[in-house]
LUMKE-686103 format. One line per field, with one value per residue (C-alpha): x, y, z; residue number from 0; residue in one letter. Coordinates in Angstrom, 1 decimal. Example, Ala and Ser with C-alpha at 12.3 -4.5 7.8 and 13.67 -1.06 7.14 Angstrom:
! residues 2
u [12.3,13.7]
v [-4.5,-1.1]
w [7.8,7.1]
nr [0,1]
rest [A,S]
! end
This chain:
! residues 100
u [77.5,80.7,82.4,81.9,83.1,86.1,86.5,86.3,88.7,91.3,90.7,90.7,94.3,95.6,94.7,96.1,99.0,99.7,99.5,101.6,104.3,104.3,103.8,105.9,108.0,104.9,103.3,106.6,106.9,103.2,103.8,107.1,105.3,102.0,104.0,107.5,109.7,109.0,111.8,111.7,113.6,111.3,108.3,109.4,110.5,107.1,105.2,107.4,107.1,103.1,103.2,104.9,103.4,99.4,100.9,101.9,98.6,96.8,97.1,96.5,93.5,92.5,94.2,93.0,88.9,86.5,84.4,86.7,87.2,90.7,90.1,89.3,92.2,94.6,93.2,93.9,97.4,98.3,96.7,98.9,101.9,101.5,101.0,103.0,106.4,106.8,105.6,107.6,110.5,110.4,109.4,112.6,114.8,113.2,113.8,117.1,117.9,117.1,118.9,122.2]
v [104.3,103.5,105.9,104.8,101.5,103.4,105.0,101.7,99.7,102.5,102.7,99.2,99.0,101.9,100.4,96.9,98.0,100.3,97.5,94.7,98.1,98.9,94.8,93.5,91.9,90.1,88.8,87.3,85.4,84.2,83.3,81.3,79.5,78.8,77.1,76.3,76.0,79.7,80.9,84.5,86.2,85.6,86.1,89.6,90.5,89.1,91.3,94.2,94.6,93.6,96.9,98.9,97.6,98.5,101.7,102.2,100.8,102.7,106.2,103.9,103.0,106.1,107.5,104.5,104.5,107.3,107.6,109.3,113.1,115.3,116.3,113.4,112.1,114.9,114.4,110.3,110.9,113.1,110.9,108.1,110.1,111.4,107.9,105.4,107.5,107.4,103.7,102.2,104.0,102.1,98.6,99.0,100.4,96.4,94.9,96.1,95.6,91.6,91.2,92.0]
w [96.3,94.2,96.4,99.8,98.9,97.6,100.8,102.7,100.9,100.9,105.1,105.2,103.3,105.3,108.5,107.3,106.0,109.2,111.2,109.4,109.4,113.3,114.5,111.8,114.0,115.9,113.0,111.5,115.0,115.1,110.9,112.0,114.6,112.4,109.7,110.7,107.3,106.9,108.4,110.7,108.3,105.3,107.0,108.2,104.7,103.4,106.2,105.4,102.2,102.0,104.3,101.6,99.1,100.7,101.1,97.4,96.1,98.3,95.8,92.8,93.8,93.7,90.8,88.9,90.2,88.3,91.7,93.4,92.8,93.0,96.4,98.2,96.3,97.4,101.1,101.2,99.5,102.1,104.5,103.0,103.3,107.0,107.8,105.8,105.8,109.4,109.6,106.4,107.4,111.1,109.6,107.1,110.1,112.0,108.9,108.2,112.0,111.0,108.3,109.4]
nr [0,1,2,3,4,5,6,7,8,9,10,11,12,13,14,15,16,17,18,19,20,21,22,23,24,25,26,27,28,29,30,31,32,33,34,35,36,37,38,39,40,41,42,43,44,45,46,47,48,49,50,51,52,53,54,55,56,57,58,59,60,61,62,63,64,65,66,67,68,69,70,71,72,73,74,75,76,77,78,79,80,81,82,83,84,85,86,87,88,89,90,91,92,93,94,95,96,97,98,99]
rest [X,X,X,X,X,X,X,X,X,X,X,X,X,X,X,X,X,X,X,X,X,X,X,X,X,X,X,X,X,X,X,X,X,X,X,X,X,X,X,X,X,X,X,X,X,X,X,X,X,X,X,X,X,X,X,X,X,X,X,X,X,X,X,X,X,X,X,X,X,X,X,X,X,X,X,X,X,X,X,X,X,X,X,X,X,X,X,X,X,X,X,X,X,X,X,X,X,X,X,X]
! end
């Protein structure tokens, strides 16, 4: 039972964070134009780095719960990896792009 619930809040984070990473961009428009004094280039550093920072916490999780055993743990990190590289990597390159 512990387990699942593992399982979903890990899924949950990577398909969170894997979206705030690839519409970045999007979401720091539709923040900007939800509440105005947030200005486009703080809401795409905030959206940014909430994406990296899923991605990190997503392996703690893990590491840190008892329920979940070395395997599953070696499958989501790789998981984790094949997705959030590729993604973080792309939302820095946007960000970056932003910034200067």
């Amino acid at each position: 039972m512990k387990a699942s619930i593992i399982y979903f809040i890990v899924t949950f984070c990577l398909i969170m964070a894997s979206l705030f990473g690839l519409f970045g961009q999007d979401l720091a428009y539709a923040i900007n134009a939800y509440v105005p004094a947030v200005t486009l280039t703080t809401a795409i550093t905030l959206v940014t780095f909430t994406s990296i920072g899923i991605y990190i916490m997503i392996p703690l999780i893990c590491w840190i719960s008892k329920h979940v055993k070395r395997r599953a743990f070696m499958i989501i990190t790789r998981i984790n990896c094949i997705l959030g590289l590729p993604i973080s990597i792309w939302s820095l390159f946007v960000w970056v792009m932003w910034m200067g």
